[in-house]
N, C-alpha and C positions, 0 to 999 in steps of 0.2 A: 504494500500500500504506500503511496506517496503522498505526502501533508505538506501541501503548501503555505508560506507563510503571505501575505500584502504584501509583503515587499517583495520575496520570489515571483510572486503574479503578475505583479508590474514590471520585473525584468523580462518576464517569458513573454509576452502578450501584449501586443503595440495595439493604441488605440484604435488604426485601421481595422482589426481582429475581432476586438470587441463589439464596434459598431456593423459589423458582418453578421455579426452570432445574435447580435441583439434585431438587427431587420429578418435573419432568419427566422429566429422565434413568433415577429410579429407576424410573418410568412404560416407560418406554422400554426398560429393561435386563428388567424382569419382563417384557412381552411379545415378546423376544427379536427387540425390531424395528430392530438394526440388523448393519452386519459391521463383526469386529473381527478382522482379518487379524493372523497374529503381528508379532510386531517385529520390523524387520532391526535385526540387532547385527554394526556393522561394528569390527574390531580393527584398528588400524595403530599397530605396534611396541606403547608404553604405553598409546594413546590410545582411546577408545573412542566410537562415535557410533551413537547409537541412533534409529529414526526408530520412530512408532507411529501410523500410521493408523487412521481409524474415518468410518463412513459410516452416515448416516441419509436417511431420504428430503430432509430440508429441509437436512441440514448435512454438509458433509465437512470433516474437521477432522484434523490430524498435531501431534502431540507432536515436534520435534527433541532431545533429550539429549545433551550433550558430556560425559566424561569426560577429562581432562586432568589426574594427579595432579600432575605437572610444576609445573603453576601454583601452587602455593603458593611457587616461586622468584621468581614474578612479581607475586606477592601479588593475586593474583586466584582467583574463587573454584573447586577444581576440577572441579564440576558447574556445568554453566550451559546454559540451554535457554527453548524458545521451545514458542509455540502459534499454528501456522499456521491461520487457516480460509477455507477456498476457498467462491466461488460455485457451488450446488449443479448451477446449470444452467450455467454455463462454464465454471469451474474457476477463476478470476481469483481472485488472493489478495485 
């Protein structure tokens, strides 16, 4: 698995790239060519964790969301989350 950070992102990916991926998507959203199954929103006591899948022919891709108010006793920040994306033919993150 490879975890990028902001900054690695911004080295790998020129904003020509970005604004490609993002008119695709809007490509993609107009011809209602993919599924976006609702959210699971899980509660435990304060805490809250949210997952949000989506699936295209070429990508399957999860949003994970932590909610944690808590953490500002720990000085961390209380939303923090990731973006998963799997191989569309195996599933391998």
């Amino acid at each position: 698995m490879l975890i990028l950070s902001a900054e690695e992102m911004k080295e790998i990916i020129s904003y020509k790239e970005v604004m490609k991926q993002i008119t695709n998507a809007y490509e993609l959203y107009e011809k209602n060519d993919f599924l976006l199954p609702d959210r699971i929103h899980i509660n435990k006591d304060d805490d809250v964790f949210l997952y949000m899948p989506c699936f295209t022919d070429n990508a399957v891709g999860t949003k994970i969301i932590t909610v944690f108010p808590k953490n500002r006793q720990y000085n961390e920040p209380a939303i923090q989350g990731i973006m998963l994306l799997n191989d569309v033919k195996t599933g391998k993150p």
